[in-house]
Structures are given as C-alpha cells and as structure tokens.
N, C-alpha and C positions, 0 to 999 in steps of 0.2 A: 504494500500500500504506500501510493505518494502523498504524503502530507501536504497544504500547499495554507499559506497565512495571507496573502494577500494576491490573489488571481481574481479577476472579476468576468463574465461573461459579461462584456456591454451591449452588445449587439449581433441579429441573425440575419440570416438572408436564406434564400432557396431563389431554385429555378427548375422547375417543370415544363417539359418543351412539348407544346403541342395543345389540344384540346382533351380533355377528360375522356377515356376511353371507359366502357360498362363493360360487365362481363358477356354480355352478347355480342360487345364490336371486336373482343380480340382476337377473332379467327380473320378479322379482312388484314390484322399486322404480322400473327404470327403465324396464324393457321395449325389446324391439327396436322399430325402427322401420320398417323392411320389410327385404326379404330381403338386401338390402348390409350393413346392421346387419349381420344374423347372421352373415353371413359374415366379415366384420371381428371379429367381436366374438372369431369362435374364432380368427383370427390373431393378436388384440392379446394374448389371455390365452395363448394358448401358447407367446407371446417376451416378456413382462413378468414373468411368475413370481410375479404378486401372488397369495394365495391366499384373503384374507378384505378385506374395506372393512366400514366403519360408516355408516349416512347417517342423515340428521337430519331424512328424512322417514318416514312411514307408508307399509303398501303401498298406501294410494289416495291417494299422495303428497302427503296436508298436513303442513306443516310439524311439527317437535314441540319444535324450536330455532330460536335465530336466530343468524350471524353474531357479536353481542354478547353473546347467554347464554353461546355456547361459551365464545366469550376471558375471559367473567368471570367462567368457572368455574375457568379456569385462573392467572387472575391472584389473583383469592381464595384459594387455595391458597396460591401463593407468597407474597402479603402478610400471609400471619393473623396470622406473629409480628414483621414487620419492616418499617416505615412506609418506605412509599414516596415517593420524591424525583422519580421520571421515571419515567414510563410512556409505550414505545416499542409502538404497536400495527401490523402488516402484515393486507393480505386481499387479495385478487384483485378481489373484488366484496363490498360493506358491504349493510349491510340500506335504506339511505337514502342518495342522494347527499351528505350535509350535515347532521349534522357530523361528523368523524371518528370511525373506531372507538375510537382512544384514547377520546375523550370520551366516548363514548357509553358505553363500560365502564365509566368512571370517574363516571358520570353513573349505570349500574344499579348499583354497588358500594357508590355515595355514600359515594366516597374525601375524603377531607378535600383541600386544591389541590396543584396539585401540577404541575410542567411536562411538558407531554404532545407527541406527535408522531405520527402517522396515517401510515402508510407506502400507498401503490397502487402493483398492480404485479403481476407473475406469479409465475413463481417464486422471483426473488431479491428480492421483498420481505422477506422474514422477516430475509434477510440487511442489508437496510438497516436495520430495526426495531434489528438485533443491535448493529450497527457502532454505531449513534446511542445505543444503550446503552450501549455501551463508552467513545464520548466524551464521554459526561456525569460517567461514572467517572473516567476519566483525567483530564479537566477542573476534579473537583474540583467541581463544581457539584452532585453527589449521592456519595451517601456508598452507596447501595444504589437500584437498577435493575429495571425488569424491560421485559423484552423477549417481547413475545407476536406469534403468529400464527393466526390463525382464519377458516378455508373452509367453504363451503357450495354447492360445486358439485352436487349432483343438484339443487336447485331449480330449474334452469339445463336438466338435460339429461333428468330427467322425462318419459315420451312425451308426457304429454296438452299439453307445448308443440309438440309438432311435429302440427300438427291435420290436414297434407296427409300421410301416408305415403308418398306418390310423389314428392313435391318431390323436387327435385334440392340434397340435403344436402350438403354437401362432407365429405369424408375425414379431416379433422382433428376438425371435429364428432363424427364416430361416432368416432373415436379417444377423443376427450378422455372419451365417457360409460361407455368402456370400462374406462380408465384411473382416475379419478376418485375421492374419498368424502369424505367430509366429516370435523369432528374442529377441535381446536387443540390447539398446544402453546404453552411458554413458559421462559424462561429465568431466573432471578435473577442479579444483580452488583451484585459488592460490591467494596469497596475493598482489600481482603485475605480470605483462607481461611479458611474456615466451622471453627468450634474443633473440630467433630466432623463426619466423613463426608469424604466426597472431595470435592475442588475443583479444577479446571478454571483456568489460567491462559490467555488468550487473546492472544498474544502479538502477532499482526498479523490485518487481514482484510484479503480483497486482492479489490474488486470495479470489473470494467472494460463498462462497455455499449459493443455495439457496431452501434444502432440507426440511428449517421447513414450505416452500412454494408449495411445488410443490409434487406429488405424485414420488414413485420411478418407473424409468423409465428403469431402468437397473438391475437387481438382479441375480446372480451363486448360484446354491445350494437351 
C-alpha cells in the first residue's frame, strides 16, 4: 500500500467517440461470428447490465480514432489551463508497438517536455498510470499531474478479423467483444485543492498482482 499526505484529484475528463450504441445496434459494429456468438452474446448482456458502448469504428469498421487521439482529447482538456509536469499514460493495446502512448500524446498535443511514463497492461493499468501520478505528487517532482487511460478494443474484435466463422474461437474471445467499447478517461493532480469545485484527496492505493500464481487469463496478440 502507497500512502500519499497530500495528492488531490482536481479534475476529470473523458471522451466517448461516437453516438451511444444499445445492445441491438452492436451487431451493424461488431457483428456475430457464428451461432456461439449469438448465443453468448444474449448471456453476457443479460448478466452485465451494460446498456449502451461507444466505438471508434464505423459500421464497415474503419477506424474514425486512434488509441492516441482519444487520450489527447482527454489530456487536452485537462491541460488547457495548467502546464503539465508528468504525464502518466495506460492502454491495453497502443496504436504502434514503440513508442509509448504517453509520448505519443504528448508528441500529437506538442506538449512543451515534460517526464512521461507508458503504463501496459489490462485492467489495472489505469491504476498504475494513477498511482505513478500520485508519486510524482507526493515526490515533489510535479506540482500538477495527469493520469490518462485510453482503449480501442473493437478494432481487435470486429468480424471481418475473424475470416473463418467456424474456427474454433475460445469463450473469453466472444466474451471480451460482448463486453467491450472503446473511449478514454483521465484524471488531474495537484499538490493541494482546486480553489473552486470538488477535490478528491487520495489517501492510499493498494495494488497487489498475483501473476507468478495464477495462469494468464487475458492475453492480445
């Protein structure tokens, strides 16, 4: 567990690309893949209770974002009124192996320099992105933060990657494109409480893996 005496969350942002999708329009983005799909598709959505996703493709699945647009819509927002010291970026999967998403947002933003850090990873990267924000804070090494996270999974689970219909797909696959949308958020941190609105003190984060135990359960690529 990090201890942390003075981190503040001052401000969020997001960015959802697209119009609200129900769960009856996401077969015109991602489409079944044969008939296990469908049938998973109606057991995931009737015990997740998701009821809309955004994706950041078209319905004949070209892209209309990338990875880095999303997060530098959202770090743009956060930065317009308050120069940035650290910029903490998470993704599951980035648009390019090399070089980090941080960079590469800070690269389309054309941030003036600034010390960056590229989190990979599944779902608790955003909480690494977070934590590595908070000890830049508490460090003293920045005076104000921001911590982003930015996915683009249906590029990933799309039909026309699946070119065989019969293959023999595994279970977590047709899960994951059930489950799934695209989007980023983002966090700001600052050294003390924003003079006006609410703020967020972050007092500990407590993250433990337990990979050298357990088989991997998630894997891209």
């Amino acid at each position: 567990m990090t201890p942390f005496s003075h981190v503040y969350i001052t401000d969020t942002a997001s960015f959802l690309p697209g119009d609200a999708v129900n769960n009856q329009e996401m077969d015109r983005f991602i489409g079944s893949i044969n008939r296990m799909s469908v049938r998973i598709k109606t057991r995931i959505l009737a015990e997740n209770g998701i009821e809309h996703r955004h994706y950041a493709i078209d319905e004949n699945g070209q892209s209309l974002h990338s990875v880095t647009s999303m997060g530098a819509k959202v770090v743009a927002a956060l930065s317009e009124k308050t120069p940035l010291q650290f910029l903490s970026a998470a993704t599951t999967g980035g648009d390019c192996a090399a070089p980090g998403l941080a960079n590469l947002i800070q690269g389309e933003l054309t941030l003036p320099p600034l010390e960056t850090l590229s989190v990979s990873g599944i779902c608790a990267a955003s909480i690494g992105a977070l934590n590595a924000a908070a000890l830049a804070i508490q460090s003293g090494s920045a005076n104000a933060a921001v911590a982003v996270a930015s996915e683009f999974p249906s590029r990933l689970f799309k039909a026309s990657r699946f070119e065989n219909r019969n293959a023999d797909i595994d279970f977590d696959a047709h899960f994951l494109r059930w489950m799934l949308s695209d989007g980023a958020g983002g966090a700001m941190l600052k050294n003390q409480p924003a003079t006006q609105g609410l703020s967020l003190k972050i007092k500990w984060i407590h993250q433990q893996s337990f990979s050298g135990d357990m088989p991997t359960c998630m894997q891209v690529g």
